[in-house]
Structures are given as structure tokens and as C-alpha cells.
N, C-alpha and C positions, 0 to 999 in steps of 0.2 A: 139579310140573306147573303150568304158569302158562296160566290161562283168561284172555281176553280178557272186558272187562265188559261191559255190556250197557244202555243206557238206555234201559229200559222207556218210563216217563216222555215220554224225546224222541221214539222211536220214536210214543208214540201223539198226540202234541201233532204230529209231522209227518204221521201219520195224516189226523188230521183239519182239519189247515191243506192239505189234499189233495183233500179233501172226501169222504171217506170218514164214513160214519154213526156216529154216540157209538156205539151197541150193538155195531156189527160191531167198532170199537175197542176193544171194552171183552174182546169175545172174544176177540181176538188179543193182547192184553195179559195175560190170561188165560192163553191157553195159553201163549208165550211164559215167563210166569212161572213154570210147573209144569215145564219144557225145562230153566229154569236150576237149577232147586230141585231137583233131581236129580243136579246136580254137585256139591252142598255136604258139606261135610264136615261130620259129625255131633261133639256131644262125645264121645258114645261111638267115635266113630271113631280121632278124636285123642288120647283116652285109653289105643285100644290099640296105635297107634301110639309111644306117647312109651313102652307096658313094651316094644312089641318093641325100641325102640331103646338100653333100658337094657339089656334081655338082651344085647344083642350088646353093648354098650357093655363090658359085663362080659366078656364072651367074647373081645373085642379084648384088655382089660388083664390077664386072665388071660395067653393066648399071649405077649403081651410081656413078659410078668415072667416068662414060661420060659425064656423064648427068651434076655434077659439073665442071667439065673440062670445059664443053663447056660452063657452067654461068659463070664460071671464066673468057675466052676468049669474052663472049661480056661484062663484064664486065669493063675486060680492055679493050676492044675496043672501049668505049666508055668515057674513062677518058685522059681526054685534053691533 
């Protein structure tokens, strides 16, 4: 998932080249920031991300080495 980024920063620097008040910028930069901080991916996230993709990763090379194994066996099984 690719999230667009966000400059806090410019956002409040055009804020207040708008003439929008420090304090009111300061809230909105505030909240804004707690908006994005909810998208973020945890360690613990990606931690359990990287086993589920080893489980399958596993589960993948299993199947395939069946799945050859057994072309292999009628392969030979059918060589004279």
C-alpha cells in the first residue's frame, strides 16, 4: 500500500503565511499528525508480517518440491 506523504511542516508554515494564528496552527498540526501516526507500521507489525511471509514462503517450496517430485516419479516411471 503506498500512502501519499504529508508535510506537516509546509502545511503549517502556509498556514501561517495565511495569517492563520501560531496556536490554531499548532492544533492543526497536532491533529493532522495523530491522522498520520495511525497509518504507521509498527515493529511489532512487521515482525509479524516478515513470519507470515516466511510460513507461506515455506508452504510455497513445500508444494513445489511435490509437485516436482512427483514429475520426477512419472517421469521415471515411464522410461524403459
Amino acid at each position: 500500500m503506498a500512502a501519499a506523504t504529508f508535510d506537516i511542516f509546509a502545511a503549517a508554515k502556509a498556514l501561517q503565511d495565511a495569517g492563520v494564528d501560531r496556536e490554531q496552527v499548532q492544533s492543526i498540526a497536532a491533529a493532522l499528525g495523530e491522522r498520520d501516526r495511525d497509518q504507521l507500521a509498527t515493529k511489532a507489525d512487521l515482525a509479524n508480517l516478515r513470519a507470515e511471509l516466511v510460513v507461506r514462503l515455506y508452504a510455497v517450496a513445500a508444494a513445489l518440491a511435490a509437485g516436482l517430485g512427483g514429475l520426477l516419479v512419472a517421469v521415471l516411471d515411464r522410461l524403459p
